[in-house]
C-alpha positions, 0 to 999 in steps of 0.5 A: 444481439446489438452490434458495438464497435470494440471501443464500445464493447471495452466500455459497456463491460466496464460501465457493467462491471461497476467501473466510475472511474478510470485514470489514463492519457489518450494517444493515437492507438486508444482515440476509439476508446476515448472518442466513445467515453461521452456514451458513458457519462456515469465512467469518471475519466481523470487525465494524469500527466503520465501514464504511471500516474494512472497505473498509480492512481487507480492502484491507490482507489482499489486500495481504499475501496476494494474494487478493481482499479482502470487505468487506459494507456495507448501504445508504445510510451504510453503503455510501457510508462505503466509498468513501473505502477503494474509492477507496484501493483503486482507485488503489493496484490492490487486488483486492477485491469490495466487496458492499452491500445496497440498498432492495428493488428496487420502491423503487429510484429512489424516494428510500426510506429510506437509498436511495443510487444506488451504482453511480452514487457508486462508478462513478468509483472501481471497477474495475467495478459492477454492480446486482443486479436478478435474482436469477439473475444473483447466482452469475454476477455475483460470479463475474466480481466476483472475476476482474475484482478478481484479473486484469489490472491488480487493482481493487475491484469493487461488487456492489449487491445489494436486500433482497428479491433476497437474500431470494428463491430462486433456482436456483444454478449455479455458473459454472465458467468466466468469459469476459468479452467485451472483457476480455482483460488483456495478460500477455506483452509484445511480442516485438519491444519486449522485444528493444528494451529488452534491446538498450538495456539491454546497451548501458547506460553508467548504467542504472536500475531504478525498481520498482513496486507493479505487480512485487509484485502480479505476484510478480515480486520474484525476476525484478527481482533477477536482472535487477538482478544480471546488468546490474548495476542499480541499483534504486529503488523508489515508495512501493508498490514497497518491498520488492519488492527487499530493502533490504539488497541492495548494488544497493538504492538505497531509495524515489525521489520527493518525500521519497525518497533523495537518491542516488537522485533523483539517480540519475534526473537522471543515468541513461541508460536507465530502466526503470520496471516496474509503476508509473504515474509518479505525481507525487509520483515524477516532479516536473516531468514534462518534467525527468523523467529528461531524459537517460535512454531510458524502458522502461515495463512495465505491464499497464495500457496507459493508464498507459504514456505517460499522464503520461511518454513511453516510449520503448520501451512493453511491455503486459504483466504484470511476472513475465512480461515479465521472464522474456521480458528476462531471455532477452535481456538479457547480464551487464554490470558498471557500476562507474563508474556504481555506484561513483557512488553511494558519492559520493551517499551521503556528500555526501547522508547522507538517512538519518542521525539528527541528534546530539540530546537530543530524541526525533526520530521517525526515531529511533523508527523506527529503535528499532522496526526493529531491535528487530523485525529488520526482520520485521515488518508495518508499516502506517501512516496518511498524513503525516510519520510515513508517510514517516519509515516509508518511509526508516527500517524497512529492508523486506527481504521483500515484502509487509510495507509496507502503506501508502496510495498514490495517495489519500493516506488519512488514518486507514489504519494501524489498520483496515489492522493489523486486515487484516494481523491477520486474515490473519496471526494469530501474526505480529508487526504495527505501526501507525507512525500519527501523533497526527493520522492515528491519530484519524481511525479510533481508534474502531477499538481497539474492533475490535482489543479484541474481536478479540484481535488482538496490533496494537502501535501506535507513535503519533508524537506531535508535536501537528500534523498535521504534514505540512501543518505542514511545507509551511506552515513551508517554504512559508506563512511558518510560519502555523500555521492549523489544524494544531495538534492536541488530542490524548486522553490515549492512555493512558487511551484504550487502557486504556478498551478494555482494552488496555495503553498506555504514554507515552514522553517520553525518548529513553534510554526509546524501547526499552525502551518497544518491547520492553516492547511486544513482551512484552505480551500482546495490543494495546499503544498506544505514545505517542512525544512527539516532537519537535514541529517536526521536518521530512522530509528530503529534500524536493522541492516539489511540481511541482518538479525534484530540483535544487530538492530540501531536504535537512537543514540539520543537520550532526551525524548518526548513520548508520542501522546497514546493511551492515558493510563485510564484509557489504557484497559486491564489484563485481559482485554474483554472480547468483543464478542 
């Protein structure tokens, strides 16, 4: 077998693992690493500023594509700067191999200059990690990185690797196969738990569908649309879970949780089974956990068992990934219609209008949302940082495809639209992609624009610019007699900043301007930064406080509302839905 430097093995396993693109910042600890890149010219490398842009952007290209994102960091700042992106990753189920260099492995545990002990710092928030001490063990090593990251229940993996153990030789061996004692990740549910599930649901009077990010990571989106179909359920999905079941679909109830639908929140109140697939009952979905679809039979699918059960009792359980335990129900479950249950809904709708445009003068930020989803026509990426503006992004670009809502989860991170594009970008360099940021969110990794310029990657930025960090402002309005304490925001003059990278930017200060503005940003060549002054005291509706039940849901005082253009009613198709079996 040839001999390679640890450098080079690192590579020739990427390379071998399909690897094109990799996110990351050189530093003294990974120079081998980078000096050997120009062997691997069919390995993409994109220089961000600061390495939780890379943690970010490769987080983002595994959402869009599937495959395991790489980021490379080297030691000390440069490595512990990835945490917050292996954090967001961990808990939003990202495959992703993270590899960063370390001191040369005589100084470890000796406090040397930017020495930092990362396995100990990301062992709470990886998947797995691992400390390269031997240089024999590199190829073995980032082979089981990458199928830990890619199967079960998807995670980041951290691979640590000192200086001089990439400068060495070592004999490469390509380890054909991975078997790893212990893990064996559940992929078919239990015979007898399906036949359960399947009972209930064919016994259903208001059945519910809540649908997770775990269906869209498993490509299960055609199974949950013919289940929904043939029982005639309604959907709902989590945050994550948009578009794993198209927005148009008469069956599509929109997003649940705190600032979800109000119809569909309802739903959970009033439904009879529920079936949660590939989600982990995440807070801000349930509320108060013991008022949690309190007269509903729960079926939980995940391929985690710790999440079944963790924080809502399930009473019928099934371990298992999403694709398959579907295909297993669908063989179970009989052709239902529930046209009382559904027709309740219509009712919801109209008593509960939770995606409705207020009449106004002002520039309201849904309406900006709207304006970019139908000058797009609902085509494209769309990522976004975390607050107001992520949420008005969530209830009013209608995602029809699978895929195209990239958005932090579970963390909750701040600052994720930009570096999240650039993944997005990467993978898909001719398709049309939009950061929906707030003034707050945006400034957190703006330094990112830099990235964008040399790049040439054509990122239009919608900036929803009310001067707060809005959702903070939002609770302190509701819930701390409207003391404002550090919220306002000094925001650049983002025009000037965008033309400082050489990009074209614009400021929008009038409603009649908003498409225009979108459209001219559509026609411009390259990256294009779109500030919306909006309107500055605007809330999200519906809101459930946190911790509390949807009857103490908030909805939009206002009475005067523009409904959001959806079905006509000659699209709209008759009870049932045909399947489309």
């Amino acid at each position: 077998m040839a001999k390679l430097k640890g450098a080079e093995i690192i590579l020739e396993c990427l390379a071998r693992e399909g690897v094109e693109v990799v996110f990351g910042v050189p530093g003294g600890a990974n120079l081998p690493l980078y000096d050997y890149l120009r062997k691997y010219p069919q390995i993409r490398h994109v220089l961000v500023r600061h390495e939780q842009a890379a943690a970010h952007a490769a987080d983002a290209y595994a959402r869009v594509t599937g495959q395991v994102g790489v980021c490379f960091a080297t030691s000390g700042p440069g490595a512990t700067n990835l945490i917050t992106g292996i954090a967001n990753a961990q808990l939003d189920s990202v495959p992703m191999v993270c590899i960063t260099g370390q001191v040369v492995s005589p100084n470890i545990g000796k406090d040397a200059f930017q020495e930092t002990d990362m396995t100990g710092i990301s062992l709470p928030v990886t998947k797995h990690n691992y400390l390269v001490m031997d240089g024999e063990d590199l190829a073995p090593v980032m082979r089981e990185a990458f199928h830990i990251a890619r199967t079960g229940r998807p995670g980041p993996v951290l691979v640590d690797v000192p200086r001089d153990i990439q400068q060495q030789e070592y004999e490469f061996h390509w380890p054909e196969r991975v078997s790893l004692l212990g893990y064996k990740p559940t992929l078919d549910g239990h015979p007898t738990q399906i036949k359960k599930a399947a009972r209930l649901i064919n016994e259903a009077e208001r059945p519910l569908i809540i649908a997770g990010h775990g269906v869209i990571i498993a490509g299960a989106e055609a199974e949950l649309r013919q289940l929904a179909e043939r029982a005639q359920i309604p959907v709902t999905t989590t945050l994550l879970g948009i578009g794993g079941f198209p927005a148009h679909h008469v069956l599509d109830l929109g997003m649940t949780g705190m600032h979800g639908m109000a119809w569909a929140n309802l739903a959970l109140v009033h439904c009879d089974v529920m079936v949660a697939i590939g989600m982990r009952m995440d807070d801000r979905v349930t509320g108060k956990t013991s008022a949690f679809a309190s007269q509903a039979t729960i079926i939980h699918i995940d391929i985690d068992p710790a999440e079944i059960g963790k924080n809502v009792r399930a009473h019928v359980p099934i371990v298992g990934d999403a694709r398959h335990v579907l295909k297993a129900l669908l063989k179970e479950v009989e052709h239902r219609t529930h046209a009382e249950w559904l027709a309740q809904f219509d009712t919801w709708r109209r008593d509960h209008p939770s995606i409705a445009i207020r009449e106004t003068e002002e520039m309201l930020p849904t309406y900006v949302v709207r304006e970019i989803y139908e000058a797009t026509k609902g085509e494209a990426f769309v990522t976004t940082g975390v607050g107001q503006h992520q949420m008005w992004a969530a209830q009013f670009y209608r995602f029809v495809h699978s895929k195209r809502w990239v958005t932090s989860g579970g963390v909750g991170t701040m600052g994720f639209g930009l570096p999240a594009a650039l993944g997005v970008q990467a993978a898909f360099p001719d398709a049309p992609v939009w950061v929906i940021d707030g003034d707050g969110s945006f400034q957190m990794t703006l330094q990112e624009l830099a990235t964008v310029a040399q790049e040439k990657m054509p990122i239009k930025v919608a900036i929803l610019n009310n001067g707060f960090l809005g959702m903070v402002r939002q609770w302190q309005e509701l819930f701390y007699d409207r003391n404002y304490a550090a919220t306002p925001m000094f925001n650049p003059d983002y025009v000037k900043l965008a033309e400082a990278f050489g990009l074209a930017g614009r400021r929008v200060e009038r409603k009649e301007d908003v498409r225009g503005a979108i459209e001219w940003a559509m026609e411009t060549p390259g990256c294009v930064i779109l500030d919306f002054a909006v309107a500055p005291e605007e809330n999200v509706y519906p809101m459930i406080p946190s911790g509390a039940t949807v009857h103490d849901m908030i909805e939009e005082p206002a009475p005067a509302r523009i409904e959001l253009p959806g079905r006509s009613k000659e699209e709209t198709p008759a009870w049932p839905v045909p399947s489309t079996r």
